[in-house]
N, C-alpha and C positions, 0 to 999 in steps of 0.2 A: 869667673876664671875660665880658662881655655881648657880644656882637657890634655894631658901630655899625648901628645902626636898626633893633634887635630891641627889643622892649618887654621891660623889665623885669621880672622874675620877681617874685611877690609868696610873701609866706610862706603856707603851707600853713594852710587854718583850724585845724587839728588843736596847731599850736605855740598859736595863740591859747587851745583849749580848753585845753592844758596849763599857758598860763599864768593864767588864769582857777581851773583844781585848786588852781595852788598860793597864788593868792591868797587864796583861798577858808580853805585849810588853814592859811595863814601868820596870818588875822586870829584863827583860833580858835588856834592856838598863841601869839603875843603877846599876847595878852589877857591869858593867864594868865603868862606868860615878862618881861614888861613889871612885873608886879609881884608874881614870885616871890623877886626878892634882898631886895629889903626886908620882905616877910613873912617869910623864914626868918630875916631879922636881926633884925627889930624883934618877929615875934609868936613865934616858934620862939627866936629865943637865940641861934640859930646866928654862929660864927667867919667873919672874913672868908676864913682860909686855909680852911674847911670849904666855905665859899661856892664858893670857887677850886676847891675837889679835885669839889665833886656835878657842878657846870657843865662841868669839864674831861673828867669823865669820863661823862657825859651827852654831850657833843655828843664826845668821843672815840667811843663806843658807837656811835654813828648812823654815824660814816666808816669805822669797821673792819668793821663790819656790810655796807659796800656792798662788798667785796672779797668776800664769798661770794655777794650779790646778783646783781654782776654779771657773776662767771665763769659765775653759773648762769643767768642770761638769754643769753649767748654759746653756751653749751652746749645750750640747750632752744632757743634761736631766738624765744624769747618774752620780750619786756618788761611790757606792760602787765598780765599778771597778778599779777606781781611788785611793779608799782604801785600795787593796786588791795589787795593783803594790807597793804603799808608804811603806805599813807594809811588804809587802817582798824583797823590798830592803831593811830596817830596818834590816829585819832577816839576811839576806845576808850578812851584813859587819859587823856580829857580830865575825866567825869566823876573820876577819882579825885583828882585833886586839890581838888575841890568836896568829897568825902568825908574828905578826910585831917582827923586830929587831930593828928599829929605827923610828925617829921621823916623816920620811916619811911615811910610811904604816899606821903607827896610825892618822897621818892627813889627809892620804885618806880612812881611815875606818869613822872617824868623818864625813868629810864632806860626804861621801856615804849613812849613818847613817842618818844623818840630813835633806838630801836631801828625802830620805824615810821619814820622818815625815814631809816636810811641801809638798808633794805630797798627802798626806794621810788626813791632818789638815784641810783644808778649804772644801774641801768634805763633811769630816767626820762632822764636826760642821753644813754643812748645813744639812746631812741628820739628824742630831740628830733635829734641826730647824723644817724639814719635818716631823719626825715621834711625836712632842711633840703633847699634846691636848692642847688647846686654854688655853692661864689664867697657866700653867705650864714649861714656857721654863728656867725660873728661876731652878725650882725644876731637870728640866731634866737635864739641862748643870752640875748644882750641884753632880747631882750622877753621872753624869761621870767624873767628876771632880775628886770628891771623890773615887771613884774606881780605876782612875788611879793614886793617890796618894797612892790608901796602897797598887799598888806595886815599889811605889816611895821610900818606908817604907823597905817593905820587900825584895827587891832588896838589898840593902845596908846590909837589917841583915843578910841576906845568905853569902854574898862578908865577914864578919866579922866574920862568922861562918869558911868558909872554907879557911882564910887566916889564922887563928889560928890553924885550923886542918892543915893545909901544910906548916904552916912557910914560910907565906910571896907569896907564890908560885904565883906571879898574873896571869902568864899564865893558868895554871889551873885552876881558877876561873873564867876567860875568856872562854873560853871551854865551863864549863859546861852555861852560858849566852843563849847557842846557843839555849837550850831544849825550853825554853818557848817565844821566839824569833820565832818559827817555831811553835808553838801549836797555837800561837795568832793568824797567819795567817791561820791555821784549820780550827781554830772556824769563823773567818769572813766569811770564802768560804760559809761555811754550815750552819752558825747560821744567818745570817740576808737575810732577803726579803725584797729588796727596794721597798718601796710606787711611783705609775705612778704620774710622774710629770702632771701639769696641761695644760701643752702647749701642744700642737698636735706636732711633731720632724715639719711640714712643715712648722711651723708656726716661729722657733726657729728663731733668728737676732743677730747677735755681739753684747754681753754684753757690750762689752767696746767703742760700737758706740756712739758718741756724746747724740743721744738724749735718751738712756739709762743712761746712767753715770749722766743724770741730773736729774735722779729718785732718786738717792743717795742725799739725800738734808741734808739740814744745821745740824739738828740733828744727823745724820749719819756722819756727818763730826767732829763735836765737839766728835765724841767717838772717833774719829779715833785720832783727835791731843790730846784728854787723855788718850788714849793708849799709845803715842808714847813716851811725858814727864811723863808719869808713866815708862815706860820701861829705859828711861832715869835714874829713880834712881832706877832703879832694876836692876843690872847690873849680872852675870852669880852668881850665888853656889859656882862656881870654888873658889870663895875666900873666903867665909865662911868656906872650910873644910883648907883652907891654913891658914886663920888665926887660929881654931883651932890647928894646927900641930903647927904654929907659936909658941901658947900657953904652949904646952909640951905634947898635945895629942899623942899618939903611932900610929905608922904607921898602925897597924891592925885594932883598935880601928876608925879613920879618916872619915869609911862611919857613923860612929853613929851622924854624924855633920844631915846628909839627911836623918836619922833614925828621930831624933825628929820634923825636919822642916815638915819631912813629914807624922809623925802621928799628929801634930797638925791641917796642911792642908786636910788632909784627914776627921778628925773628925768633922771639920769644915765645911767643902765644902757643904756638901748635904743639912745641917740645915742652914746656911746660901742662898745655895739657894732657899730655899722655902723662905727664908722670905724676901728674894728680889721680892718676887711675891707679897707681901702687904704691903711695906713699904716703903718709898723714897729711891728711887735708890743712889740718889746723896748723900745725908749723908750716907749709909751704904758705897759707895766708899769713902767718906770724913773720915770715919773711920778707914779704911782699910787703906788710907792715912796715917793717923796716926798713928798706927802700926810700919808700913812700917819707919817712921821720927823715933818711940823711938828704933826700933831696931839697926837700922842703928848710935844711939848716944849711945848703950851699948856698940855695936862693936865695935864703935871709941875706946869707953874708956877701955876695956879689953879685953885680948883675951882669958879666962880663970875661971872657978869658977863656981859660978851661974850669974855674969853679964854676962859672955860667953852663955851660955844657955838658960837664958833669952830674949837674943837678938836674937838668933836663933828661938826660939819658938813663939817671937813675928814675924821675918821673917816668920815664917809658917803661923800664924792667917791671916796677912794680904791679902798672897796668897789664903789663905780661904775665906775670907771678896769679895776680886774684880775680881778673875782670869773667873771665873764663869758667874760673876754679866755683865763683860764686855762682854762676847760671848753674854751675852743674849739683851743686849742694842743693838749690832752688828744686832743682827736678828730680833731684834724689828723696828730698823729703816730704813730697808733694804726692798725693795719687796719681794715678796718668789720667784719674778723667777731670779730675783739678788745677794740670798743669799750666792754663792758659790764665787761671784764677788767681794759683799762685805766685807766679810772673808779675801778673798786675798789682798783688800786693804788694812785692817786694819791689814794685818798682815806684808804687806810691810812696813809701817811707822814703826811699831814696832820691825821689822828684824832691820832697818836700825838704831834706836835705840838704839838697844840693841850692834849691833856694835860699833858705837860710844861710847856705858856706860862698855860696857867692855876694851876696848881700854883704854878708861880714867881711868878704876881703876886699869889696870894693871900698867898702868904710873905714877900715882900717887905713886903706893904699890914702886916701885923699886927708886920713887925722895923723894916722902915724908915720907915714911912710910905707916903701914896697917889704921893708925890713919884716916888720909887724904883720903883715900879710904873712907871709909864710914863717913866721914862728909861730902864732898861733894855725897855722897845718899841722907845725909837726908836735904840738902839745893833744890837740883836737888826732892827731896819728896816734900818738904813746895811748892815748883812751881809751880807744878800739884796741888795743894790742890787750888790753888789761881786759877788755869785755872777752876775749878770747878765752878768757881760761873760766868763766864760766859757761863753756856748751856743756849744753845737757848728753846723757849717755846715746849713741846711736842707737836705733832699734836692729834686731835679729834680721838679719837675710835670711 
């Protein structure tokens, strides 16, 4: 807390420079990510459950990935080189999907892709942990949050701009991906100066040795199992712009699905996390819960209109309300020479997740219908809501 008449602490420029990388990386990743479902449906062929298994295991790849990341930035005492490999392989496998002919190339640009962001992810989360001032991790996680949301936004509108300027062209939209892909990794080389870790390097010990790992106590663990049945009914995007299309949306049109989710989430992000810095944690997730349940039962019921859009914009809130709220519980309950360790953990439970909830709604979409996809979100959402009320008691400041 602030002391009465001390002026408030502002964020570190260095949170700004990191959320500006991932902006930067986020518009050259949506661009192509924004209208990779409906190219591999409509010009590849490809299964919606095929869809469900590359996405599920694609963005699983990137969060199992930050479990060796971030033990080994705890271990080395070093983040940002670790962020500086992630986002240039990121940039790297951008051209190959400009280059793909078929379903191979573009599933090994995804998983290449992917693997650069969860190399880069638990790093980066801890040094953002590192660089925040006491009483603001809430606020910090938020602005970067938010920042790499409105190129979550603006990725998409570019991809809708120069699909209409090229009729459909998506290799060439791919292409141009590559510009700000390669700028993000500029700006990290030269824009950020990591803070010296607290441990002496002689002093450093395997993160993952027994009697570290039992630093990570009860409350660290109850975010991890809400993370993972949270992820559970948050299964990929991939089928929000399918059902879109489903609806009669036009194939150019298709990124405006990750246009609104993601200027909602964006506008959201930064205000919500401040105010996870003075307000119960667990309702503002209980909310965000919520969200998450009514979107998930618009979508069941239409794929079209304003229930269409509504359920998208509440998908946005929600990721605004806890995506944030949860990094900062992660680093709240974590030691600081841990936090790269526990990052990777909580992001393994949540890779593996999100594999299984993609998997499941791609099965679902191709036995039951897109209905059955997301009523099982928001039964798999009410589950998590109910794991909320048993967290353990926080520990003393």
């Amino acid at each position: 807390m602030t002391a009465p008449g001390a002026a408030t602490p502002r964020l570190p420029t260095a949170i700004w420079v990191l959320g500006l990388v991932s902006l930067l990386m986020d518009v050259s990743s949506e661009m192509i990510h924004s209208l990779l479902p409906v190219f591999m449906v409509t010009t590849l062929g490809i299964s919606a459950l095929a869809v469900g298994l590359i996405e599920g295991a694609a963005e699983a790849t990137a969060l199992i990935v930050k479990v060796f990341s971030g033990v080994l930035s705890d271990y080395w005492g070093r983040r940002k080189p670790l962020a500086v490999v992630g986002y240039g392989l990121g940039a790297v496998s951008k051209p190959l999907f400009a280059l793909a002919a078929g379903a191979g190339l573009v599933v090994t640009a995804r998983l290449l892709d992917r693997i650069g962001k969860g190399i880069r992810g638990a790093p980066r989360d801890a040094l953002v942990a590192d660089l925040a001032p006491p009483g603001m991790r809430g606020a910090a996680f938020g602005l970067r949050q938010s920042l790499d949301t409105v190129g979550a936004f603006l990725g998409p509108l570019l991809a809708i701009a120069l699909m209409l300027l090229w009729a459909n062209d998506f290799r060439a939209v791919f292409w141009v991906a590559v510009i700000p892909g390669v700028l993000a990794v500029l700006l990290l080389i030269v824009g950020i100066r990591e803070p010296q870790q607290g441990n002496e390097a002689g002093r450093r010990t395997n993160p993952v040795r027994r009697e570290n790992l039992r630093r990570l106590n009860r409350e660290y663990w109850w975010v991890v199992a809400v993370g993972a049945v949270f992820t559970l009914a948050r299964f990929s995007e991939a089928f929000l712009v399918l059902r879109a299309q489903q609806g009669g949306l036009a194939l150019a049109w298709t990124p405006l699905v990750l246009i609104v989710m993601s200027l909602v989430y964006s506008a959201g992000a930064y205000p919500f996390g401040k105010l996870s810095d003075r307000v119960s944690q667990r309702a503002l997730l209980a909310f965000g819960l919520l969200a998450l349940i009514g979107a998930d039962l618009l979508l069941a019921w239409r794929a079209n209109g304003p229930v269409l859009w509504t359920g998208i914009a509440l998908w946005g809130l929600h990721m605004a309300m806890t995506q944030g709220l949860l990094a900062t519980l992660v680093a709240e309950a974590a030691p600081a020479d841990l936090r790269g360790t526990a990052f990777g953990f909580f992001n393994l439970m949540s890779g593996l997740a999100l594999l299984v909830a993609s998997g499941l709604a791609g099965l679902l979409w191709d036995v039951q219908g897109p209905a059955a996809t997301f009523a099982a979100g928001a039964v798999l959402g009410g589950a998590a809501l109910l794991l909320l009320g048993f967290q353990p008691k926080q520990r003393a400041s």
